[in-house]
C-alpha positions, 0 to 999 in steps of 0.5 A: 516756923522752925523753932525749937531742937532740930532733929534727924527728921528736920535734917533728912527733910531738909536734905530731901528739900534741898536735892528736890529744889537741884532737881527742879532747876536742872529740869529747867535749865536743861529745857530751856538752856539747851533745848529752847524749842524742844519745850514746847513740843508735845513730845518734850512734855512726855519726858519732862512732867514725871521729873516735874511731878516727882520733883513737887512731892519730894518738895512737899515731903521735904517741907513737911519732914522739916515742920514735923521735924523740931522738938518744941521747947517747953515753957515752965510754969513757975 
């Protein structure tokens, strides 16, 4: 899948990927380590959906970024 040169876009993608998967498991291991019962009230989700949100698309920007990012190699025809 990522074949190929990797360029500053694969980098900065893979670096927006890997702070995106630290905040996601920050959102959860906060929620459920320290505060077990708090998650499951309607107040908690208040505070943790836009972390969750934001989370998801700079996973999918990070993602994309890394796919788009790889100069494909040319196969010569002699």
């Amino acid at each position: 899948m990522f074949e190929g040169e990797k360029t500053r876009v694969f980098w900065w993608g893979l670096i927006i990927f890997g702070l995106a998967i630290v905040e996601l498991f920050c959102v959860v291991w906060y929620t459920f380590a320290l505060n077990y019962g708090y998650w499951y009230s309607s107040y908690g989700w208040r505070f943790v959906t836009p972390w969750i949100f934001g989370g998801v698309v700079f996973l999918l920007i990070g993602f994309y970024m890394m796919k788009s990012g790889g100069k494909k190699e040319k196969e010569s025809e002699t």
